[in-house]
N, C-alpha and C positions, 0 to 999 in steps of 0.2 A: 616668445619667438621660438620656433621649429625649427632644427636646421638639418637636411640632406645629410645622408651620411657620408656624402663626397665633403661638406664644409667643417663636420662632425669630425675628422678627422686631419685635414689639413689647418682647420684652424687651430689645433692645438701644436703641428710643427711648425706654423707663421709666428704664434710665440715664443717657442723654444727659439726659431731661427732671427725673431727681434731683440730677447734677452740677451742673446750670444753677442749680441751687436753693440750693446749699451755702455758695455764694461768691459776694458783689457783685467788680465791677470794683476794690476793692481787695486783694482776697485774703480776706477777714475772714469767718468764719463765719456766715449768717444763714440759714442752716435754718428755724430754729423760726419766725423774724418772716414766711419766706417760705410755709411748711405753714401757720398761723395764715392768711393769705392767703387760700391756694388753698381752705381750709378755708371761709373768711365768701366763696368768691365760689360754693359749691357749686350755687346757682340761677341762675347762668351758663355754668359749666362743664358743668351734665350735658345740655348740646347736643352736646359733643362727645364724649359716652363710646361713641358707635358707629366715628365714623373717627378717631377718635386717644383711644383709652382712657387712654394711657400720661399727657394732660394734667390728668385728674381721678382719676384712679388713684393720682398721687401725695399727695394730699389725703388717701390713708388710712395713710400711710405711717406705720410701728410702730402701725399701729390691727389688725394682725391677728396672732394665735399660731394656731402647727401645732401639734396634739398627735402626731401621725402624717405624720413626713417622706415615709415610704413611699407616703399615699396621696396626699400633694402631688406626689409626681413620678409617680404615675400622670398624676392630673388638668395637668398640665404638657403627657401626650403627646398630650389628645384637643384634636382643632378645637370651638370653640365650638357646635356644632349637636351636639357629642356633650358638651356639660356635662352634670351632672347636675342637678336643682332646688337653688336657694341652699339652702330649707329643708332638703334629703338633708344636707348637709357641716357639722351640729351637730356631728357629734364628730371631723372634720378642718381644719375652718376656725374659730376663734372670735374675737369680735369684743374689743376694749377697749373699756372701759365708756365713754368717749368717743365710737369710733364707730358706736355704734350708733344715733342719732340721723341722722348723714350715710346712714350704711345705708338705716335706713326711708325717707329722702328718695329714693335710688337707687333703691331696690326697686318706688315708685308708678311709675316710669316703665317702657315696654312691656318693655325692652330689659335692663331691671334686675339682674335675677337672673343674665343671660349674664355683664353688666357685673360684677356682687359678685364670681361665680368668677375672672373675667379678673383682676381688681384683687386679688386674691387670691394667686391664683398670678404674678403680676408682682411682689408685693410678696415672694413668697415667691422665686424666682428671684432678686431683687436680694439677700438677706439670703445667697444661698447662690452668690453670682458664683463664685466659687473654683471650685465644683464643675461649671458649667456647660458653659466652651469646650470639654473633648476629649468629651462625651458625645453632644454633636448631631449630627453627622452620620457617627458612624462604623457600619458597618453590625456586625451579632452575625454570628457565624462560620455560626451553623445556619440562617440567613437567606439567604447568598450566591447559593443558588441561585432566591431568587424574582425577579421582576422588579420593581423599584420600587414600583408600584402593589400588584401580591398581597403586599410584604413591610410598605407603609405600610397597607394593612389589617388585617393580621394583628397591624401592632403594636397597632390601635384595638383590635383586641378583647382583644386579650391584657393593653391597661392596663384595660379593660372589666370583664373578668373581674377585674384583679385588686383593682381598685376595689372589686366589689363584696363579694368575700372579705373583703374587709377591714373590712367593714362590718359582717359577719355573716354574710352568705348563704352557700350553700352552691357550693363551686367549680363549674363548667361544664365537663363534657367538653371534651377537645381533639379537636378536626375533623381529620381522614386521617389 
């Protein structure tokens, strides 16, 4: 799995800002009293789901299933100006009947639908840490010869395309 250096970097405060959540100052488990929180504070938090997503993001935490691992580690490698609409990701992001209510709250705001996919795919990245550290930055063998930029395009299209395969559509020729 590949991930965008937008995910590349917020997934690692989604954890910091999950661990902070687990354990008071005595070691003791309060998860749920501190999600219950974040959850009743959701109309002060979504000031900040543009520069620190990772602090209202975790409000949804265990509120989403992947039916389709595959098409979460696409949507993991695009930057946000390449999400797709929240409404496209019916049959790879589904909500718990819980947060669908938070949802519709997020969703009136401009920024909304960027923010569902982000909170999304962060939630999805936490559930799947194991698999995350050796995949980031190692380059594919038939890649080496591009330079940075022609190989970080090429992977946009290539999760692009396969995104959309997976949806239904029909594949996209490969370019040269």
């Amino acid at each position: 799995m590949k991930l965008s250096r937008y995910f590349s970097d917020h997934a690692r405060r989604y954890d910091a800002e999950m661990d902070d959540l687990v354990s008071d100052s005595e070691g003791k488990n309060v998860l749920d009293k501190r999600l219950k929180e974040k959850r009743s504070q959701l109309d002060f938090l979504v000031v900040m789901m543009d520069d620190n997503p990772e602090m209202l993001a975790v409000a949804f935490h265990q509120g989403f299933r992947f039916p389709s691992a595959k098409a979460m580690d696409l949507l993991v490698a695009l930057e946000p100006e390449e999400f797709p609409d929240w409404d496209q990701l019916a049959q790879t992001i589904a909500l718990a009947p819980w947060a669908v209510p938070l949802a519709a709250r997020v969703l009136r705001e401009p920024t909304g639908e960027i923010f569902m996919v982000a909170a999304a795919c962060l939630e999805y990245l936490y559930t799947r840490a194991d698999d995350r550290g050796a995949a980031v930055d190692e380059p594919e063998d038939d890649d080496e010869e591009l330079d940075p930029e022609e190989r970080e395009a090429q992977d946009r299209e290539d999760a692009g395309n396969a995104w959309m395969e997976d949806q239904g559509f029909d594949a996209k020729p490969k370019k040269g």
